[in-house]
C-alpha positions as CSV (number, residue, x, y, z in Angstrom):
1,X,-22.2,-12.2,-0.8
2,X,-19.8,-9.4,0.0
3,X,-22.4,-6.4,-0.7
4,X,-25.1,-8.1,1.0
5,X,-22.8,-8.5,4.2
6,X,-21.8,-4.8,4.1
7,X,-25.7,-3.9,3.3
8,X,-26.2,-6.2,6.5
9,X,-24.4,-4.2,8.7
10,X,-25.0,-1.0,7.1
11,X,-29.1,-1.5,8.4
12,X,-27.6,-2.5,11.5
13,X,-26.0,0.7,11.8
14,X,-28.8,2.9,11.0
15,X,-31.0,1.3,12.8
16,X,-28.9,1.5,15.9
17,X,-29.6,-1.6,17.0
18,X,-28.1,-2.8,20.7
19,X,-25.1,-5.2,20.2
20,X,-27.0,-8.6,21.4
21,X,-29.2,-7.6,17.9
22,X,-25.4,-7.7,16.4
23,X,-23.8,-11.2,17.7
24,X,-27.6,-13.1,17.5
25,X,-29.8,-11.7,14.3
26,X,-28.3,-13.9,11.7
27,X,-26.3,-16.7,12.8
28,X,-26.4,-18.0,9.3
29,X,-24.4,-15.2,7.9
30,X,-22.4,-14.0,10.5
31,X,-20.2,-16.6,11.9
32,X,-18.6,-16.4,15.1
33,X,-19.6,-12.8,15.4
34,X,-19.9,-13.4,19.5
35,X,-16.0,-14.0,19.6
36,X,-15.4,-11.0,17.6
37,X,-17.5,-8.2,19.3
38,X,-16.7,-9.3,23.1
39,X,-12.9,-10.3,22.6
40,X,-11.4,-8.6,19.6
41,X,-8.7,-10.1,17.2
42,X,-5.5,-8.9,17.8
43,X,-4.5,-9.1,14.1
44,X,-6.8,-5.6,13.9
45,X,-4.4,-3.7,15.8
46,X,-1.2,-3.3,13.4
47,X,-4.1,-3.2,10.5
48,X,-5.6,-0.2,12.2
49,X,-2.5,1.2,12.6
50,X,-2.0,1.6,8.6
51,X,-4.8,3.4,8.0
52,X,-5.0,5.5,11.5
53,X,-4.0,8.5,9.5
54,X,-6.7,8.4,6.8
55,X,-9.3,7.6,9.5
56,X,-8.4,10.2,11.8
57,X,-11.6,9.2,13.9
58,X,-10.5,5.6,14.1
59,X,-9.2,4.0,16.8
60,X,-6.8,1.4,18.0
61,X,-8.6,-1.8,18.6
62,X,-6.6,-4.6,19.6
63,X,-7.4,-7.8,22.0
64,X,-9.8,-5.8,23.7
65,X,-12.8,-3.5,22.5
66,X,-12.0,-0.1,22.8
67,X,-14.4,1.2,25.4
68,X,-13.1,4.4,26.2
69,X,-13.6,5.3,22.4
70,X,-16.9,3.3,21.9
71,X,-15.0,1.4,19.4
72,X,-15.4,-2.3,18.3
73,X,-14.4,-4.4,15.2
74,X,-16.5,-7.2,14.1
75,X,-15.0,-10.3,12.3
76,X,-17.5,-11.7,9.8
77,X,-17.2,-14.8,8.0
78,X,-19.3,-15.2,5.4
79,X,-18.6,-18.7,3.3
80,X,-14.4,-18.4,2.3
81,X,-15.2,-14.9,2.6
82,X,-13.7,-12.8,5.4
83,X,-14.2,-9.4,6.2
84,X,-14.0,-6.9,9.5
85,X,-15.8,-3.8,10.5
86,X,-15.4,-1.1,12.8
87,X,-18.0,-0.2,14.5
88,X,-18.7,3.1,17.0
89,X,-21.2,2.8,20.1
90,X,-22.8,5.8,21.5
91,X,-23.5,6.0,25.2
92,X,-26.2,3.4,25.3
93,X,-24.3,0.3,23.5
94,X,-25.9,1.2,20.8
95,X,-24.1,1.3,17.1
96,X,-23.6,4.9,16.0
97,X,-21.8,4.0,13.1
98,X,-19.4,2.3,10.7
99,X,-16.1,3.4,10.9
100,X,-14.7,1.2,8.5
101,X,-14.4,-1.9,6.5
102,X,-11.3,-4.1,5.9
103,X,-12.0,-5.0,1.8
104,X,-11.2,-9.2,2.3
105,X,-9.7,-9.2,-1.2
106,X,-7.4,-6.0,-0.5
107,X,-7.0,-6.4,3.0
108,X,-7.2,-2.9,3.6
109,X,-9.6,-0.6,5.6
110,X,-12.1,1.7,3.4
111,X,-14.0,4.6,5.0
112,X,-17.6,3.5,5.3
């Protein structure tokens, strides 16, 4: 399940679709995904923080999306598994690409 969630996102990614395409194209899969993009969990924020130097293009995201960095994480629940990407936006809302993935079973981010 975990690999075809990240392949899930990964096509979103390329195919740079608009974020409604993120929070409504598989309500089955993605759970909650609405909450995630538009509010944020601020859990992400000190987990960011670890990793900040490794991703040096990653930025802070804490209750709030990160607009002036076109940043966003996205909670997915998939099942009992839970997972979070970070996602970058260009101009037009549309998903650039994936910054990073928090593993659910490490609980660590890994460049995607």
């Amino acid at each position: 399940m975990e690999q075809k969630v990240h392949k899930w996102f990964e096509s979103l990614a390329s195919d740079q679709h608009p974020i409604e395409d993120l929070v409504t194209s598989d309500a089955r899969m993605i759970d909650n995904i609405n909450q995630a993009c538009y509010k944020g969990f601020p859990a992400m924020k000190h987990r960011m923080q670890s990793v900040h130097e490794s991703l040096p293009n990653l930025v802070e995201v804490g209750d709030v999306a990160d607009t002036a960095h076109n940043c966003v994480a996205a909670h997915w629940r998939a099942g009992e598994t839970t997972g979070t990407y970070v996602f970058k936006f260009n101009s037009g809302c549309m998903i650039e690409e994936v910054l990073a993935y928090a593993d659910p079973e490490e609980e660590e981010f890994l460049e995607a």
